[in-house]
Residue, then its C-alpha position, 0 to 999 in steps of 0.5 A: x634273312x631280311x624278314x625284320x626289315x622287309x615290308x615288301x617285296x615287288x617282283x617286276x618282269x624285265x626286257x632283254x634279261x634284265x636283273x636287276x635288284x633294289x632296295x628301297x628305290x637304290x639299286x644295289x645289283x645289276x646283272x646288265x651293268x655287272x654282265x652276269x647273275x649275283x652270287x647269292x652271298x653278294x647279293x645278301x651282303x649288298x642287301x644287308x650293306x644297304x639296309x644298314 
């Protein structure tokens, strides 16, 4: 979906089921602070919101 805008991508392993997505440094989810996983409609829209 993000192919055109992504030169990269880092997966990095988190403590204490830590989740945590972002872009470009900017953190756009977090499943500490939010409590929970990301559905993965949000999770695109707050990609494309960022890469915007």
């Amino acid at each position: 979906m993000f192919a055109e805008q992504t030169a990269s991508l880092t997966l990095i392993p988190g403590a204490d089921g830590a989740f945590e997505v972002a872009v470009d440094g900017d953190l756009v989810f977090s499943k500490k602070a939010q409590g929970r996983y990301p559905e993965v409609k949000e999770l695109q829209e707050a990609i494309a919101a960022r890469l915007s």
